[in-house]
LUMVEXVEX-989890 format. One record per residue (C-alpha): residue in one letter; x, y, z; residue number from 1. Coordinates in pm, 1 decimal. Example, Ala and Ser with C-alpha at 12.3 -4.5 7.8 and 13.67 -1.06 7.14 Angstrom:
REM residues 2
- A, 1230.0, -450.0, 780.0, 1
- S, 1367.0, -106.0, 714.0, 2
***
This chain:
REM residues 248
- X, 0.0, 0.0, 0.0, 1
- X, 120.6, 349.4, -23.8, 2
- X, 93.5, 607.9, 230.5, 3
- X, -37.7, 950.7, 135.6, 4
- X, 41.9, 1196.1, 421.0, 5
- X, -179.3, 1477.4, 538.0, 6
- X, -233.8, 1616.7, 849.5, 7
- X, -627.2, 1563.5, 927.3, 8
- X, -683.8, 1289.7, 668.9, 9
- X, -395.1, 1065.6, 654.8, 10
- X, -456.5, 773.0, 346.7, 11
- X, -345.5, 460.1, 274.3, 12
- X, -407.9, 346.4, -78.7, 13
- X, -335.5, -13.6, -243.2, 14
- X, -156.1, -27.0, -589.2, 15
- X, -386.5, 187.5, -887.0, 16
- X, -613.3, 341.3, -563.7, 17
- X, -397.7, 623.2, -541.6, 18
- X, -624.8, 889.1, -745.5, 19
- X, -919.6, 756.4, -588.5, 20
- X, -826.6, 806.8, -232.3, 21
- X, -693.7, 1144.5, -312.6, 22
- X, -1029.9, 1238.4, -437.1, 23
- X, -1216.6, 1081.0, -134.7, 24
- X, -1009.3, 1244.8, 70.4, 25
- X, -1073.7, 1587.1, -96.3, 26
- X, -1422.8, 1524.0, -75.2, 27
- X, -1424.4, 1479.4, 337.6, 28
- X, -1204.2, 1789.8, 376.2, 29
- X, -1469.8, 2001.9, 270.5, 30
- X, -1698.3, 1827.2, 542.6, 31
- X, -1391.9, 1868.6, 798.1, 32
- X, -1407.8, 2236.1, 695.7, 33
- X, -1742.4, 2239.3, 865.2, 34
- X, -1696.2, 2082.2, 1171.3, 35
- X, -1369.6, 2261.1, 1292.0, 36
- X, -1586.6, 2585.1, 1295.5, 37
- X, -1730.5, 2370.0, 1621.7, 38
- X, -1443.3, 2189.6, 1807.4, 39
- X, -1161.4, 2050.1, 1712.5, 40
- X, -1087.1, 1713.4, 1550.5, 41
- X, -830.1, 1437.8, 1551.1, 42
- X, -666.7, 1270.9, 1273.5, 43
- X, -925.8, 1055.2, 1093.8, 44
- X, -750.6, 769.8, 838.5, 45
- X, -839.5, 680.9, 523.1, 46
- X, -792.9, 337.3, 355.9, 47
- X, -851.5, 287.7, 8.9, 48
- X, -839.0, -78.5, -36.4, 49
- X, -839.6, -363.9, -293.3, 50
- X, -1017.0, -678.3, -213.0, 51
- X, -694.5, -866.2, -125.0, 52
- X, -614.3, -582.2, 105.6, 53
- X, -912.4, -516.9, 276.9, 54
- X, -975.6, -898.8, 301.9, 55
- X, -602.1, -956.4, 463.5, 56
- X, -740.7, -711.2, 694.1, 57
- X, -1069.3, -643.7, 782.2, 58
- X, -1323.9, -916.3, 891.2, 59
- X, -1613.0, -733.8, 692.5, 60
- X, -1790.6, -860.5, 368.6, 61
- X, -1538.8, -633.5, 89.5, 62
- X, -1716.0, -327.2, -64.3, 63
- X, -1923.6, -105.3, 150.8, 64
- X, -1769.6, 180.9, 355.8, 65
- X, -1752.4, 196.2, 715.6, 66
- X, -1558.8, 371.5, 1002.2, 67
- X, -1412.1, 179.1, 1282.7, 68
- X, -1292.9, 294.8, 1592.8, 69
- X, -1000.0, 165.5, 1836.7, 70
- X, -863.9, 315.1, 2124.5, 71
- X, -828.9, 699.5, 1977.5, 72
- X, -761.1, 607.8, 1651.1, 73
- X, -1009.1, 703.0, 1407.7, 74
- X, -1051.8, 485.6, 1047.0, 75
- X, -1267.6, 487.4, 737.3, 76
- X, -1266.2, 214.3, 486.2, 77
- X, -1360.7, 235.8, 121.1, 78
- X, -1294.1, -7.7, -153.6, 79
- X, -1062.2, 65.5, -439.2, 80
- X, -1382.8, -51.1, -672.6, 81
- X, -1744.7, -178.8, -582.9, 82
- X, -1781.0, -540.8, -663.0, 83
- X, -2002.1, -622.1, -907.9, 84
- X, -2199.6, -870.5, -719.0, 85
- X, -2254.7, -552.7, -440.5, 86
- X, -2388.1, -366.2, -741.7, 87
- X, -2607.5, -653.3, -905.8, 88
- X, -2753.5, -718.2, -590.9, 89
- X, -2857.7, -320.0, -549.3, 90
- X, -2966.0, -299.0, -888.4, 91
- X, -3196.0, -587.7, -827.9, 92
- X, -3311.0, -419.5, -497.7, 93
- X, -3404.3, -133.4, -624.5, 94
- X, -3546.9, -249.4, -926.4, 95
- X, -3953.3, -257.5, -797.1, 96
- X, -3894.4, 161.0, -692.8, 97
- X, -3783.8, 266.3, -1109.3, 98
- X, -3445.5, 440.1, -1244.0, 99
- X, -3256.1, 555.3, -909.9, 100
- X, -3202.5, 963.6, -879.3, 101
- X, -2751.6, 863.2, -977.5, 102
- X, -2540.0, 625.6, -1046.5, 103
- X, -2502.5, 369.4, -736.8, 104
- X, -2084.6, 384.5, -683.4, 105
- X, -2181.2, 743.6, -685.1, 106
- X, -2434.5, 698.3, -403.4, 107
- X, -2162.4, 464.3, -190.8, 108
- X, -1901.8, 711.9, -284.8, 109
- X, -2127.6, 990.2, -105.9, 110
- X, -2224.6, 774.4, 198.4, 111
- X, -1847.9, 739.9, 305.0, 112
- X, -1955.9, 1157.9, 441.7, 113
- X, -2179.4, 950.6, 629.0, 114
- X, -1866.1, 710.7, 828.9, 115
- X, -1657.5, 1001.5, 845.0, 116
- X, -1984.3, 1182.3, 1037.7, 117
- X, -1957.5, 884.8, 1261.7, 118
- X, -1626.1, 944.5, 1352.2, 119
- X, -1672.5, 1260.5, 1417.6, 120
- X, -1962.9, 1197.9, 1672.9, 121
- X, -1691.0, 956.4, 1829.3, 122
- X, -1471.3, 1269.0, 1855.7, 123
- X, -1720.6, 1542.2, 1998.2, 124
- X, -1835.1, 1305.8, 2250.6, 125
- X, -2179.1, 1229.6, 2084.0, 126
- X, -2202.9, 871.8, 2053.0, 127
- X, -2481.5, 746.7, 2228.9, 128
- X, -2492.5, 407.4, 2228.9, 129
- X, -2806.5, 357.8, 2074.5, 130
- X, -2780.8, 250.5, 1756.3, 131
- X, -3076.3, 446.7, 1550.7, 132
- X, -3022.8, 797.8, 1758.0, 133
- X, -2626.6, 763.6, 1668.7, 134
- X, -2720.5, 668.5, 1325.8, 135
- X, -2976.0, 984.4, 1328.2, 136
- X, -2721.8, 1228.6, 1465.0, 137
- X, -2454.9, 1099.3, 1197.3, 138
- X, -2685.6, 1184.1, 958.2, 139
- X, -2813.8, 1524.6, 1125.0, 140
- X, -2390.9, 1586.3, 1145.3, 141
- X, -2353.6, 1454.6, 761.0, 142
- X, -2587.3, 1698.6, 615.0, 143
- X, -2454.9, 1943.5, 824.8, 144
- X, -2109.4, 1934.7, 682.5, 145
- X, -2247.0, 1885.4, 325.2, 146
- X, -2399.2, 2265.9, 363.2, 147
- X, -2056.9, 2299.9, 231.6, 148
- X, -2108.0, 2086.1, -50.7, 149
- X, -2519.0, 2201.2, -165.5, 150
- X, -2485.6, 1991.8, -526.7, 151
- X, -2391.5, 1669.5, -297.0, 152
- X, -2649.4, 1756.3, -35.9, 153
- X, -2935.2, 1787.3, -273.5, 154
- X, -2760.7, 1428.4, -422.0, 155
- X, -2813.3, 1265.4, -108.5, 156
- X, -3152.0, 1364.9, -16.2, 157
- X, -3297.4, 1246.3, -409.8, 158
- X, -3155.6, 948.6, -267.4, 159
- X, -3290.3, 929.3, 35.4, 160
- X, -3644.1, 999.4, -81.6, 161
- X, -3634.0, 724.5, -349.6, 162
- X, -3522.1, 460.9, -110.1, 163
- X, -3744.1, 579.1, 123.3, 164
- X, -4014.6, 397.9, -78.5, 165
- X, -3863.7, 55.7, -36.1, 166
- X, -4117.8, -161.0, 147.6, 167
- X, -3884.7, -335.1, 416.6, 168
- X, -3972.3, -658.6, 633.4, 169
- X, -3926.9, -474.1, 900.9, 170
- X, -3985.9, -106.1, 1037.2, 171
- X, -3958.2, -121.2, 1404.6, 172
- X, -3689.4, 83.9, 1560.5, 173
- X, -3661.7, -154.7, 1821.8, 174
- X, -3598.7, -423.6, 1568.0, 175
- X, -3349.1, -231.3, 1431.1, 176
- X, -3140.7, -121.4, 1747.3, 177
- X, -3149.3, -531.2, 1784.0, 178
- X, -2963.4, -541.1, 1397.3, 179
- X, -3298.5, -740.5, 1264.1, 180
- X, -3355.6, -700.7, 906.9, 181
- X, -3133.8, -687.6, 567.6, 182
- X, -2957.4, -452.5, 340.5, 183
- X, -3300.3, -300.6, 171.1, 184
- X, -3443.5, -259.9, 577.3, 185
- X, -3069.9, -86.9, 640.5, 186
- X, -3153.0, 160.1, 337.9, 187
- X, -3501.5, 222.7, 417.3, 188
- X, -3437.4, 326.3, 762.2, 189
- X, -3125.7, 484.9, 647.1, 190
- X, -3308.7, 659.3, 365.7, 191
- X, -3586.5, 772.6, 661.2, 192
- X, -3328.7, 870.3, 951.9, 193
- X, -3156.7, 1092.9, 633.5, 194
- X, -3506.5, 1342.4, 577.5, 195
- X, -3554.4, 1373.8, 927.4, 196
- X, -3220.5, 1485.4, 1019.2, 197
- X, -3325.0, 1698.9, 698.5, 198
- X, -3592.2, 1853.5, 890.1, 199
- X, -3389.1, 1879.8, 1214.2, 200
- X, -3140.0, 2072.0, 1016.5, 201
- X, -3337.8, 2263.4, 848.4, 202
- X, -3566.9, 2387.7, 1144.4, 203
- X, -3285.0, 2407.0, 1397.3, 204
- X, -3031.2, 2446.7, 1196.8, 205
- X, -2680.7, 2440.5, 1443.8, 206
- X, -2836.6, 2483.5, 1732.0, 207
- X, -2905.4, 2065.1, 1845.3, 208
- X, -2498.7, 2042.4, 1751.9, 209
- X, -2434.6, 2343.9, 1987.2, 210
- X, -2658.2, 2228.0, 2249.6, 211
- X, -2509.2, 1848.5, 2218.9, 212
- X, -2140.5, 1923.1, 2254.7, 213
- X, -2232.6, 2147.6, 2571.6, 214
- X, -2404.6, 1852.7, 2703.9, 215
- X, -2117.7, 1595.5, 2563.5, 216
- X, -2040.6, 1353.8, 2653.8, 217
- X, -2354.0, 1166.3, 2557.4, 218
- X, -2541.1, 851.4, 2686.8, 219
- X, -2828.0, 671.4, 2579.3, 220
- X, -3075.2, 872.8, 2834.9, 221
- X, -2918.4, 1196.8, 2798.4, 222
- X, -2895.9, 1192.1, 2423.2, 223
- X, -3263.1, 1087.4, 2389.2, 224
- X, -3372.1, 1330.3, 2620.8, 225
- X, -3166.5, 1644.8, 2462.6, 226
- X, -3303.0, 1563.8, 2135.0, 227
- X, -3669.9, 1568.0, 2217.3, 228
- X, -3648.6, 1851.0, 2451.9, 229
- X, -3517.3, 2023.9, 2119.8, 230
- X, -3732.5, 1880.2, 1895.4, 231
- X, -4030.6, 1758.7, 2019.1, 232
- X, -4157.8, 1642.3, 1682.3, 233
- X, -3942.3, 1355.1, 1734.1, 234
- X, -4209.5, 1182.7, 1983.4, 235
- X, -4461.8, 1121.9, 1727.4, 236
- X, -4202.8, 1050.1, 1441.0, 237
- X, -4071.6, 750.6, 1679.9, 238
- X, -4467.8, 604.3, 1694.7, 239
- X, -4525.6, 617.0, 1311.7, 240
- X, -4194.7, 501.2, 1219.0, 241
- X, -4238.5, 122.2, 1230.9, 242
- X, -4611.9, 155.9, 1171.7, 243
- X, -4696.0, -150.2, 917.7, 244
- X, -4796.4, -1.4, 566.0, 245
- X, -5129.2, -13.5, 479.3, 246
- X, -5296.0, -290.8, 326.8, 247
- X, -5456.9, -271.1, -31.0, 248
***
């Protein structure tokens, strides 16, 4: 692998990843731009890998990006191409809801804002420990630092509305924070967590980030209880969530 040395987003790239990682890396700079405005932040890695690399590695099925955490040290991971069986089975996924809003490696290209969100939460203090508020406040965090990027934010929310029409086997937050479900229930809740941190952001704007770093750092109780004392909107959003769909 070679190393590409920067002093907020340090990259590793395997052999022919080199351009690509440079451009990823480009891309979460303008996010980091963002955030520093609100505290400061630690080194977070990049790794660019081939599926060789990532599978002499990393544990994790090759192809989808993810962040990972150890000690202080901060990681993303992206692969050096999508696999084409991670694409055909997307394609065939999506096929029921009609053409998707961009091309799909665009769409996983653009969610990697969404790991490096994660680590940020990790180094503001805002991880919560429940899996579907962290994964909202990534995403209320995400679109946050996209204000800096309006073409990619506008990207991600035609996304987010067209998978938000996939009919999952399951809806139920609590089902979720227990992992239940498969990739098309991971998109549809991602797809739904996405336009409400929309409308978080958008009626709220910074404030819920101000108001959660002077309350860092987070737990469970706290975090749930600072975000519906600041949106209270929240409590009946929660109910209707994992409400089955309507029968014909």
């Amino acid at each position: 692998m070679k190393a590409l040395p920067h002093p907020h987003l340090p990259a590793f790239a395997s052999e022919g990843a080199e351009l690509r990682a440079e451009n990823l890396r480009a891309y979460l700079l303008d996010l980091r731009r963002v955030y520093t405005a609100y505290a400061p932040l630690p080194p977070v890695t990049l790794y660019v890998l081939s599926e060789g690399d990532w599978r002499a590695r990393l544990p994790y099925p090759y192809g989808l990006p993810f962040q990972r955490t150890e000690g202080e040290r901060l990681s993303l991971f992206a692969p050096a191409r999508y696999p084409e069986r991670l694409l055909h089975r997307l394609r065939a996924l999506l096929l029921p809801l009609g053409p998707p809003p961009g091309e799909i490696s665009f769409f996983l290209d653009l969610t990697l804002g969404h790991e490096y969100a994660h680590a940020v939460q990790v180094a503001f203090r805002l991880r919560t420990g429940a899996r579907w508020l962290d994964e909202l406040l990534a995403n209320y965090l995400f679109l946050l630092g996209l204000g800096a990027r309006p073409d990619l934010k506008e990207h991600l929310l035609a996304w987010s509305r067209y998978l938000a029409a996939l009919d999952p086997e399951e809806r139920r937050l609590s089902a979720y924070e227990k992992r239940r479900g498969n990739l098309k229930t991971a998109l549809w809740f991602q797809a739904h967590f996405t336009l409400k941190a929309e409308a978080l952001l958008r009626e709220k704007g910074d404030a819920p980030l101000r108001a959660l770093l002077e309350a860092a750092p987070l737990d469970r109780k706290k975090g749930h209880r600072l975000l519906l004392a600041l949106y209270p909107g929240l409590k009946g959003w929660f109910a209707t969530l994992g409400r089955p769909k309507a029968g014909p």
